[in-house]
C-alpha positions as CSV (number, residue, x, y, z in Angstrom):
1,X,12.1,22.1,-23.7
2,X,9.8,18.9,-24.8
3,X,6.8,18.0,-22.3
4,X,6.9,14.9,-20.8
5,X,3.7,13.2,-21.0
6,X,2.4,10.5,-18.7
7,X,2.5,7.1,-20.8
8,X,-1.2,5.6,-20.5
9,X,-1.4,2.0,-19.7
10,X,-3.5,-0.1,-21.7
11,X,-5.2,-3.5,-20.4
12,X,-4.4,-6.7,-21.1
13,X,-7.0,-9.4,-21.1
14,X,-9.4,-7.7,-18.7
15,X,-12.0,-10.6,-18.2
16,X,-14.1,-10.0,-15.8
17,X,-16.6,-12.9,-15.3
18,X,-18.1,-14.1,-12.0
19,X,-15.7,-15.8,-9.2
20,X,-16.3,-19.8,-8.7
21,X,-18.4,-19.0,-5.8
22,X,-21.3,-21.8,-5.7
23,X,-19.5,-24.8,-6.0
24,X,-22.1,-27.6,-4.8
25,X,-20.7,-28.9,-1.1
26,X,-22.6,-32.3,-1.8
27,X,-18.8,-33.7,-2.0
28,X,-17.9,-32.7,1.8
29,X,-17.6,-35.9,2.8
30,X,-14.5,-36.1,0.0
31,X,-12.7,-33.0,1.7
32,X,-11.6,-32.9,5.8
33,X,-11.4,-29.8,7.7
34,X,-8.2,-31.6,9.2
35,X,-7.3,-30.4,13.0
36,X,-9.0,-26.8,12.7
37,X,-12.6,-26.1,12.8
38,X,-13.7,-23.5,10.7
39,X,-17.5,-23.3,11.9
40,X,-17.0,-19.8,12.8
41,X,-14.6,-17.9,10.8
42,X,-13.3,-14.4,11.5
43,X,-10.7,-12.4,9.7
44,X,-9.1,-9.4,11.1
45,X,-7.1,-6.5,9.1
46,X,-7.0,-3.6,7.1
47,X,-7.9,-2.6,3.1
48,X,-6.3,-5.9,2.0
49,X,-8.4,-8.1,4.4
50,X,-11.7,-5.7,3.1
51,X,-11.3,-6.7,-1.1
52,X,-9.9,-3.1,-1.4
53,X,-9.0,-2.3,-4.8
54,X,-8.6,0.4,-7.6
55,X,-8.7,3.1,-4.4
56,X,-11.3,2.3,-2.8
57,X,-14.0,-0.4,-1.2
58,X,-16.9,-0.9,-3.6
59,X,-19.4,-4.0,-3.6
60,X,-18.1,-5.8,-6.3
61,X,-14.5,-5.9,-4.8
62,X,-15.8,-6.9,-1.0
63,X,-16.9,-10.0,-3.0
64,X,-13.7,-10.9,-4.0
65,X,-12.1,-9.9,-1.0
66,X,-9.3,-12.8,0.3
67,X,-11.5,-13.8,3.6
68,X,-14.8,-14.3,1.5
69,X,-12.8,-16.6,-1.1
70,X,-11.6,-18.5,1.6
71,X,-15.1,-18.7,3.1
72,X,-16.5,-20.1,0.3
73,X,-13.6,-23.2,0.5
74,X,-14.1,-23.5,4.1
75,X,-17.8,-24.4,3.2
76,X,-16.7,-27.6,1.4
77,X,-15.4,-28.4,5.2
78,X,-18.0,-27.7,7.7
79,X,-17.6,-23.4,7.1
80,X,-20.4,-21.6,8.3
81,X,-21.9,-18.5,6.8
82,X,-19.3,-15.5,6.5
83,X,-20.5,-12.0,6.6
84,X,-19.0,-8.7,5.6
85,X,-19.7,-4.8,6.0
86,X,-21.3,-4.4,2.5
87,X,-21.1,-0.9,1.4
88,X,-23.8,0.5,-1.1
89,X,-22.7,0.3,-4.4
90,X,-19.7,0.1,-6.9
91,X,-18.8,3.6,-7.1
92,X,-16.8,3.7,-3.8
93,X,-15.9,6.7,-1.5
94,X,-17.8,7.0,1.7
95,X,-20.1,10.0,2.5
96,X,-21.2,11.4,6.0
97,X,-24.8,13.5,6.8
98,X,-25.0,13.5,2.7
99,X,-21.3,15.2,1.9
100,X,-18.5,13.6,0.8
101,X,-15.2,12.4,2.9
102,X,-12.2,13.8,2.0
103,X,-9.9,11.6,1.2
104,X,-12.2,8.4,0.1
105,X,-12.5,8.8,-3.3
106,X,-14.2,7.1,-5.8
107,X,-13.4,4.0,-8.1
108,X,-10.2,3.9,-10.5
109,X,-11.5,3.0,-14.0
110,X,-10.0,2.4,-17.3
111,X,-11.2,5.4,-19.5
112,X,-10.7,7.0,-22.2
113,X,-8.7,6.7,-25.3
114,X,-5.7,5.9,-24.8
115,X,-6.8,3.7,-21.9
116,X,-5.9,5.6,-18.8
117,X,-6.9,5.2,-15.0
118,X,-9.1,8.1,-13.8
119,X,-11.8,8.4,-10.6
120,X,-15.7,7.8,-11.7
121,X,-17.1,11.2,-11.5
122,X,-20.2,10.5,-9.8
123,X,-21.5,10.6,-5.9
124,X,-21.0,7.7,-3.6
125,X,-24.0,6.8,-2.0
126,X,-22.3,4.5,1.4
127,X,-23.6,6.8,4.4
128,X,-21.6,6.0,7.4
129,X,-24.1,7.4,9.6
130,X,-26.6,4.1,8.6
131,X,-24.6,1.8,11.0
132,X,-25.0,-1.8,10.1
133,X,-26.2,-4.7,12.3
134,X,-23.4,-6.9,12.8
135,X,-21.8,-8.9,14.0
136,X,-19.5,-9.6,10.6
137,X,-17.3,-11.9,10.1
138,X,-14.4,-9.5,8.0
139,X,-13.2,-7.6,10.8
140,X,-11.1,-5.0,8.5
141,X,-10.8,-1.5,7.9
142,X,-8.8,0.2,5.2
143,X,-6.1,2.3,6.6
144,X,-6.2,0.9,10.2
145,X,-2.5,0.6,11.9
146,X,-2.1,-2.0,13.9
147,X,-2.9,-0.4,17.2
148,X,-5.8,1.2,15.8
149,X,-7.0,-2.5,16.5
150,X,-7.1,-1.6,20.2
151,X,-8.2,2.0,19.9
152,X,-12.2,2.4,21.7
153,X,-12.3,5.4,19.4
154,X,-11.7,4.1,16.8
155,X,-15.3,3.2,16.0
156,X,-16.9,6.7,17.3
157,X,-18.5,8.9,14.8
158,X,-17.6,12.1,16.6
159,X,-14.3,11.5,15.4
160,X,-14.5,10.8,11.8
161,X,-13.7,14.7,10.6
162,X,-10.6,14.6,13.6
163,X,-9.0,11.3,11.8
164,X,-9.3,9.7,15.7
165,X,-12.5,7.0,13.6
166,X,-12.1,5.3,10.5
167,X,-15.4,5.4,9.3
168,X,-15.2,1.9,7.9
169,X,-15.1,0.7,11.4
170,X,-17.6,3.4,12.7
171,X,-20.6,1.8,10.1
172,X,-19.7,-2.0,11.9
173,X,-18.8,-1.3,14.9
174,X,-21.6,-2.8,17.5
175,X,-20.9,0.3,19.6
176,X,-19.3,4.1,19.6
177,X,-16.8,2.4,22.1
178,X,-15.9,-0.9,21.0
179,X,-12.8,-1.9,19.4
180,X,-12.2,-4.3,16.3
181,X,-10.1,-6.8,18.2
182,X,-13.0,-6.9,20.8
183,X,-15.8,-7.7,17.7
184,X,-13.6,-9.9,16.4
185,X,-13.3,-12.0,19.6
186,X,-16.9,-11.2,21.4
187,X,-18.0,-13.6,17.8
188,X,-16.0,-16.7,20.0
189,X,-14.0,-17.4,16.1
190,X,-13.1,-21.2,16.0
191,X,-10.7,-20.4,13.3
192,X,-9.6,-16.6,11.8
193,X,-6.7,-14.8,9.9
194,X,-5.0,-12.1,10.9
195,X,-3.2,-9.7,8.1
196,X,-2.1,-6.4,10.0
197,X,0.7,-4.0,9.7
198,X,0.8,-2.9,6.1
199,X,0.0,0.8,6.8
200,X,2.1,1.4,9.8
201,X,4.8,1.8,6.6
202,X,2.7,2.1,3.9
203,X,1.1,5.3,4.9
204,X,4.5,6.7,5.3
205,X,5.6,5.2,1.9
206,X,2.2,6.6,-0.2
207,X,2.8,10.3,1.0
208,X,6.2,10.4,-0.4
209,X,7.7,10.3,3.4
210,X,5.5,13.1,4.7
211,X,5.7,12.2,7.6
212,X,8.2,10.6,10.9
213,X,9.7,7.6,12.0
214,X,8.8,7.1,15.7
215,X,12.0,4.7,16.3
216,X,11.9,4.7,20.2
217,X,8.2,6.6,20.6
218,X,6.0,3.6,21.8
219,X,2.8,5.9,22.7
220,X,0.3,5.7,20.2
221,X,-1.4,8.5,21.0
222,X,1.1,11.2,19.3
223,X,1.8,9.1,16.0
224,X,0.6,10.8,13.4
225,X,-1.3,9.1,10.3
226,X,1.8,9.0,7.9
227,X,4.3,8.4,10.6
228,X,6.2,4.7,11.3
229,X,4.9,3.0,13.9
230,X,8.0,2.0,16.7
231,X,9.1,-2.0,16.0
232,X,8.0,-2.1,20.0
233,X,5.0,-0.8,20.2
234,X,4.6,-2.9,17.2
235,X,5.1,-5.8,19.0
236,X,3.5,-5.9,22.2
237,X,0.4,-4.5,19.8
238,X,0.9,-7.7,17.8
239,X,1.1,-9.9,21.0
240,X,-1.8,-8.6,22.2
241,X,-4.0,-9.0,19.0
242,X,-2.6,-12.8,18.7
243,X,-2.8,-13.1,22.5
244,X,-6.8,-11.9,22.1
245,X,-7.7,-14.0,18.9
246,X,-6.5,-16.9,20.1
247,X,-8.0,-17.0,24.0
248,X,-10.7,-19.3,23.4
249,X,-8.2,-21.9,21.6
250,X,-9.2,-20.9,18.0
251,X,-6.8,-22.2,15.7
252,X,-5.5,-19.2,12.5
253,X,-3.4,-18.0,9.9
254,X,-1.3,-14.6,9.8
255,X,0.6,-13.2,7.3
256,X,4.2,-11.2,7.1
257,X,4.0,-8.1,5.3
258,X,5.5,-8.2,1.9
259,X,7.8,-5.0,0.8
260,X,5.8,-2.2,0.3
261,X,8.8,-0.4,-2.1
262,X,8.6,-3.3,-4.3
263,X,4.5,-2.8,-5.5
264,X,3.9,-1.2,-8.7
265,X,3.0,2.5,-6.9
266,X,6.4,2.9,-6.3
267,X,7.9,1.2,-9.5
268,X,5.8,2.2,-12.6
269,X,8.0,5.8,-12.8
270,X,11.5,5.7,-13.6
271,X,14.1,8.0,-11.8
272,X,15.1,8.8,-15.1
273,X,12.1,9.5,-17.9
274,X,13.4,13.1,-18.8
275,X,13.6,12.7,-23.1
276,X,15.9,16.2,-23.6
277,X,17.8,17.4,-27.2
278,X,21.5,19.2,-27.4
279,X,19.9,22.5,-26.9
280,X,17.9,22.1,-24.2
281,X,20.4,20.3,-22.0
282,X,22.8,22.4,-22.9
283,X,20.9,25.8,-21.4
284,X,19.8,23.4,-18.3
285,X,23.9,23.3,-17.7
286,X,24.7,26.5,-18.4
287,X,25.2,29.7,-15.6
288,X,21.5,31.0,-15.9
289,X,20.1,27.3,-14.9
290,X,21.9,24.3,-13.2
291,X,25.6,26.0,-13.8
292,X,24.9,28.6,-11.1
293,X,24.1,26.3,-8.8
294,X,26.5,23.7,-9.2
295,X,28.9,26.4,-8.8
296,X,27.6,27.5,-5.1
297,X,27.6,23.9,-4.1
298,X,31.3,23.5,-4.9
299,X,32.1,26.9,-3.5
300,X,30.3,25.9,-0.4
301,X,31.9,22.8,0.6
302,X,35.2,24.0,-0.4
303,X,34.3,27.1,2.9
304,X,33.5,23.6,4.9
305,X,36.6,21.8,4.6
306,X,38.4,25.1,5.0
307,X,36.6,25.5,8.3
308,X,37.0,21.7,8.7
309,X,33.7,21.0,9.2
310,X,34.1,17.9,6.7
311,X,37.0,16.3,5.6
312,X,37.7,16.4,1.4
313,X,37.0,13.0,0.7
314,X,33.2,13.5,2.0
315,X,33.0,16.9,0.3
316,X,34.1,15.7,-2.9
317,X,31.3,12.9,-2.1
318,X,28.8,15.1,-1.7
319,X,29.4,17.5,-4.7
320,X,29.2,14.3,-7.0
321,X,26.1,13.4,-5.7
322,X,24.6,16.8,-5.4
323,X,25.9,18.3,-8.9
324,X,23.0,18.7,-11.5
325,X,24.0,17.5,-15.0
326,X,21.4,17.0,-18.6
327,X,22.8,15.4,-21.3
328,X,20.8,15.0,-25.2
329,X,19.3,11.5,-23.7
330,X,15.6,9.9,-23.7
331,X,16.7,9.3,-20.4
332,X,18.0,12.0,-17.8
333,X,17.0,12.0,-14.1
334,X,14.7,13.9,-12.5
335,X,15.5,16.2,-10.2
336,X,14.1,16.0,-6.6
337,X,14.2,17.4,-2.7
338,X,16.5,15.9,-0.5
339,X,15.9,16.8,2.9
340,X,18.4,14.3,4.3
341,X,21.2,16.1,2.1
342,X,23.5,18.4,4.5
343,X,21.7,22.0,4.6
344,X,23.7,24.5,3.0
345,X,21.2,27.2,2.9
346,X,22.9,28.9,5.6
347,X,25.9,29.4,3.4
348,X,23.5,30.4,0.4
349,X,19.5,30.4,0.6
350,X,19.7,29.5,-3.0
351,X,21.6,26.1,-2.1
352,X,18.4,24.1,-1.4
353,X,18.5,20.2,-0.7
354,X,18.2,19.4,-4.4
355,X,19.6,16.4,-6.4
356,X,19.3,14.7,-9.2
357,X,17.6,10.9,-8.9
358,X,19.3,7.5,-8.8
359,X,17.7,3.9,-9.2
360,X,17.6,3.7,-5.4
361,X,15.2,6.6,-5.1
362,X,11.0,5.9,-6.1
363,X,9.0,8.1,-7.8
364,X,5.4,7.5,-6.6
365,X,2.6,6.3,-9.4
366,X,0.6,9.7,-8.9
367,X,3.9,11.6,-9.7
368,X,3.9,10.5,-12.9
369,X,1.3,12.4,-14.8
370,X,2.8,16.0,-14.1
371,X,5.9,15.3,-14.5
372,X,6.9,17.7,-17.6
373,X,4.1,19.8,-16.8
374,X,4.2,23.6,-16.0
375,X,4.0,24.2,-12.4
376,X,3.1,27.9,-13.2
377,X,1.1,28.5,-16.7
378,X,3.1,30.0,-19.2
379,X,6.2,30.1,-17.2
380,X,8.6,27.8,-19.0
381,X,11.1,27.7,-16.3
382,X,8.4,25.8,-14.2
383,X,8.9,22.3,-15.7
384,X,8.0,19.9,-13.3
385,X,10.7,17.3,-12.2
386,X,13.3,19.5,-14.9
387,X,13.6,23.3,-14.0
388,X,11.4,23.0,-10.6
389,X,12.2,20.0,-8.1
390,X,9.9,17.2,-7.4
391,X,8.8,17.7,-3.7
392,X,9.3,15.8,-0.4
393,X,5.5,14.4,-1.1
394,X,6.2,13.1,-4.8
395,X,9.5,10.9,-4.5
396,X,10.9,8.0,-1.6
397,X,14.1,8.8,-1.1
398,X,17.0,6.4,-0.7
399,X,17.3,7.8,2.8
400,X,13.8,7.0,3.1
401,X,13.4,3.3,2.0
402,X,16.1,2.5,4.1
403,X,13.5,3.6,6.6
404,X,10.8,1.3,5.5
405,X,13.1,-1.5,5.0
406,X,14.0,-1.3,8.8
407,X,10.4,-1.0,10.0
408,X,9.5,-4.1,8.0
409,X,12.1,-6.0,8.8
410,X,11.3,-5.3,12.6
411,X,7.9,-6.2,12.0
412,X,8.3,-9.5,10.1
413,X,10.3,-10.6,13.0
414,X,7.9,-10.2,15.4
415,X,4.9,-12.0,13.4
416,X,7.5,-14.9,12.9
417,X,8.4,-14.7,16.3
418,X,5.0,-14.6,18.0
419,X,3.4,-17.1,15.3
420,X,6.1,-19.6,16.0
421,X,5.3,-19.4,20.3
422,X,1.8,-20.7,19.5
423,X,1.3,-24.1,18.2
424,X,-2.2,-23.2,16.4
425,X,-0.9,-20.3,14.5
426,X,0.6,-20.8,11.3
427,X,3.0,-18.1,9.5
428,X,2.2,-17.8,5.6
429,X,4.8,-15.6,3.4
430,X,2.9,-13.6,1.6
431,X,6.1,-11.4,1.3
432,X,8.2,-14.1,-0.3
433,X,4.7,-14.6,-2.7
434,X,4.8,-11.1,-3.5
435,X,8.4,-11.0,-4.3
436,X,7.9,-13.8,-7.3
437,X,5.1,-11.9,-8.3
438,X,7.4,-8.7,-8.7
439,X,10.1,-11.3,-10.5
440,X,8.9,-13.3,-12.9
441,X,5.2,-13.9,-11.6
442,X,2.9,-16.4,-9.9
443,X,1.5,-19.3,-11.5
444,X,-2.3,-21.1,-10.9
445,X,-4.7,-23.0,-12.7
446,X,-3.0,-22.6,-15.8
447,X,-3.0,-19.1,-15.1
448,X,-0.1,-16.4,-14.7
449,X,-0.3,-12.8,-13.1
450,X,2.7,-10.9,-12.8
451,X,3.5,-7.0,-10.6
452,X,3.3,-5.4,-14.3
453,X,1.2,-2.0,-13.3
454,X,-2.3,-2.7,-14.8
455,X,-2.1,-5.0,-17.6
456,X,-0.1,-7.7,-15.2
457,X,-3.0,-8.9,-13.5
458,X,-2.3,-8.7,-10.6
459,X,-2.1,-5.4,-9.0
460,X,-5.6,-3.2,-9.4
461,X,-5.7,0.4,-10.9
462,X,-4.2,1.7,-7.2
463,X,-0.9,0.1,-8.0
464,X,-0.9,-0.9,-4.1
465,X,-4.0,-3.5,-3.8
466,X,-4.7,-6.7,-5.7
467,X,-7.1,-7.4,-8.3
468,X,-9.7,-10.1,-7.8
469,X,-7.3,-12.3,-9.3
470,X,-4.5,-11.1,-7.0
471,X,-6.8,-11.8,-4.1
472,X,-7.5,-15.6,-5.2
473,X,-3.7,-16.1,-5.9
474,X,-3.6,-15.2,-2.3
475,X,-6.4,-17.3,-1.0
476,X,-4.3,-20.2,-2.7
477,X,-1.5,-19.3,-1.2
478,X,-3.2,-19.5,2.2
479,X,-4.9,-22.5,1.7
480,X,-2.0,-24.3,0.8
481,X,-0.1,-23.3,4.5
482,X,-4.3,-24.5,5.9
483,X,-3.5,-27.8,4.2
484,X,-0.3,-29.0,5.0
485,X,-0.2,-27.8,8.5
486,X,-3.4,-29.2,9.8
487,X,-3.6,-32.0,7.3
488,X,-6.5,-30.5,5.5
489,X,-7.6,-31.3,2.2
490,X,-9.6,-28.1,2.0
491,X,-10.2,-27.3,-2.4
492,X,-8.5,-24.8,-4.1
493,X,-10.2,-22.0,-6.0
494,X,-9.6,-22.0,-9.9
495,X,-8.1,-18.0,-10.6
496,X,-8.8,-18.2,-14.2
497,X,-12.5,-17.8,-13.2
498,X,-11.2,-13.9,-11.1
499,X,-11.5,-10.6,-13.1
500,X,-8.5,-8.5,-13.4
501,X,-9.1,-4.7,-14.4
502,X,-12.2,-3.2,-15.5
503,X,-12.7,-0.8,-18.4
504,X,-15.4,1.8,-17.7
């Protein structure tokens, strides 16, 4: 059968010029600070507070990071300096006594010919062992959940290899026991931001659903890295973050999450990208492929609704849904695991949880370039995503995103909720933002990024975090809420003047 090949993306106007950073503030008399004092300004959060982008943290990205734009604006009104974490250079991943971490990989770049994204193959040279002098002013830490906010291990080195320390946190923290909400608020902030909750889903949403929702678990102690933080421990997490920000009456900004299904990791593959001739489909149908099986399935449910252990109507339900069909298309569905499907392997071990895909279920970004490729070499019944099932780790089910959906509805509630019970907290909706981005795009300075993977501008090479660009967009958006809530008249930054991709 044909090979499906991963399509390459190919950038669009990748300017990458410097940021309007050094805008003169001889003209802060002309701009007012309003009701808020932004003398000391902290921001609290996670890889999207840090300038994460393309997979990783890497110098030139802390600069454009959201916090540090807005710094720079806040300097036109009486701002004071704003520090960050620097790491060592622009080749990102993180390395401990020398080695390596798993899982911190190094910078996506456009290379090759066609243009495609790849990792920099070269050795990052951020040590987390050299612990910086802080205090800094970006409180953030790629992958942190929001209770690992109030986790006094979270900074200790011993646990780095365990996954109890994120080693971003470990090379700031002012000690082996302190805790990011505590060096956010030991810095007395007069004004901060506060962007948390992303990875309790997103983590959950990245590995394909490896992992459990812990509706009703509120002990965040046995949640495990890809799991789904409970809505309540959620909330009283939340509370306690706002309650701690805001104890010396500084005033801030906090933002909703936007959905995590709708960013270009999970949109970029189709359900359905399976090219196939007359021939081909026609074997894939017959009794030595997908025939067979289609076969046990309707002999299997017709033994449950003889047993009555399901009425027809579901069975005939469930066979639709479950029976395997190619046509001669550009266009037939992959074929993925299902574990919410009813088990029928103790009828017949050869009736795994296996269906075909529908619009509803999300083929993850890093799917993409095996699909159509032999899982075992030279064996032509291996085809990836055709004759052997995507995995529970390469595809969000339906099942699934009805999962995330839930979580982030719960979530959104409670930042409204709590943000609208204090008078100097103001709500911004990024997710509303991020939902014109995904549908038709966002518009600034004569300038227009859209959720287009790549060559949209406004999603880096991860397909999760924003470009530079992205990041001022979101800066803008922000400083709009700063202005017309506490009748500022704080300047805008011009996007136009943000890079998007970069080609290596």
């Amino acid at each position: 059968m044909k090979n499906i090949k991963y399509i390459a993306i190919i950038a669009l106007g990748l300017i990458a010029c410097e940021p309007e950073l050094d805008n003169s503030v001889e003209d802060a008399g002309f701009y007012s600070a309003g009701t808020a004092d932004f003398s000391t300004f902290v921001s609290v959060g996670n890889s999207l507070t840090a300038g994460y982008a393309d997979g990783t943290v890497y110098l030139e990205g802390q600069k454009y990071s959201y916090p540090n734009i807005l710094a720079d604006r806040f300097s036109h009104v009486g701002g004071g300096t704003f520090t960050q974490p620097l790491v060592s250079d622009n080749i990102g991943g993180l390395i401990l006594s020398g080695n390596p971490i798993p899982g911190f990989d190094t910078r996506l770049v456009l290379t090759g010919d066609p243009l495609a994204p790849a990792n920099l193959d070269e050795i990052p040279t951020t040590e987390v062992s050299n612990i910086l002098t802080g205090p800094f002013n970006n409180m953030s830490a790629p992958g942190a959940k929001s209770f690992h906010l109030l986790s006094d291990a979270y900074g200790n080195i011993s646990g780095v290899e365990t996954g109890t320390a994120n080693p971003y946190f470990v090379r700031m923290a002012s000690s082996s026991s302190a805790t990011m909400l505590g060096d956010a608020v030991a810095q007395n902030p007069t004004f901060f931001s506060l962007w948390i909750g992303n990875n309790d889903i997103l983590s959950f949403a990245t590995s394909g659903g490896v992992g459990v929702d812990q509706l009703g678990n509120t002990n965040p102690l046995t949640h495990g890295p890809n799991d789904i933080t409970d809505p309540t421990l959620f909330h009283g997490t939340y509370d306690a973050i706002l309650s701690g920000l805001t104890t010396n009456g500084a005033k801030g900004v906090v933002m909703n999450l936007p959905s995590v299904t709708s960013i270009p990791f999970f949109t970029y593959v189709d359900h359905n990208p399976v090219p196939l001739d007359a021939a081909t489909a026609g074997f894939l149908n017959s009794a030595n492929a997908y025939g067979a099986y289609n076969a046990g399935i309707q002999g299997a449910f017709a033994y449950l609704v003889s047993v009555s252990a399901i009425t027809q109507a579901d069975a005939d339900l469930e066979i639709i849904k479950r029976t395997i069909i190619f046509s001669e298309s550009a266009n037939n569905a992959l074929v993925i695991m299902d574990e919410s499907l009813t088990d029928l392997t103790g009828i017949n071990s050869d009736l795994v949880s296996m269906r075909q895909a529908t619009p509803a279920d999300l083929i993850l970004l890093t799917t993409g370039p095996v699909i159509g490729t032999l899982a075992i070499e030279g064996d032509p019944t291996s085809v990836i995503g055709v004759s052997l099932p995507l995995n529970d780790s390469q595809v969000l089910t339906e099942s699934e995103v009805t999962m995330i959906t839930n979580a982030q509805t719960a979530y959104n509630n409670s930042i409204s909720m709590l943000a609208a019970a204090n008078e100097d907290v103001i709500l911004v909706d990024v997710k509303a933002a991020m939902e014109q981005l995904s549908n038709g795009g966002l518009s600034s300075n004569g300038v227009t990024i859209t959720g287009v993977y790549a060559t949209g501008g406004g999603f880096s090479l991860d397909g999760v975090h924003p470009t530079a660009r992205g990041y001022a967009f979101i800066s803008n958006i922000i400083l709009k809420r700063i202005n017309e809530e506490f009748n500022a008249t704080i300047p805008e930054t011009n996007t136009g003047n943000y890079p998007t991709a970069y080609i290596d």
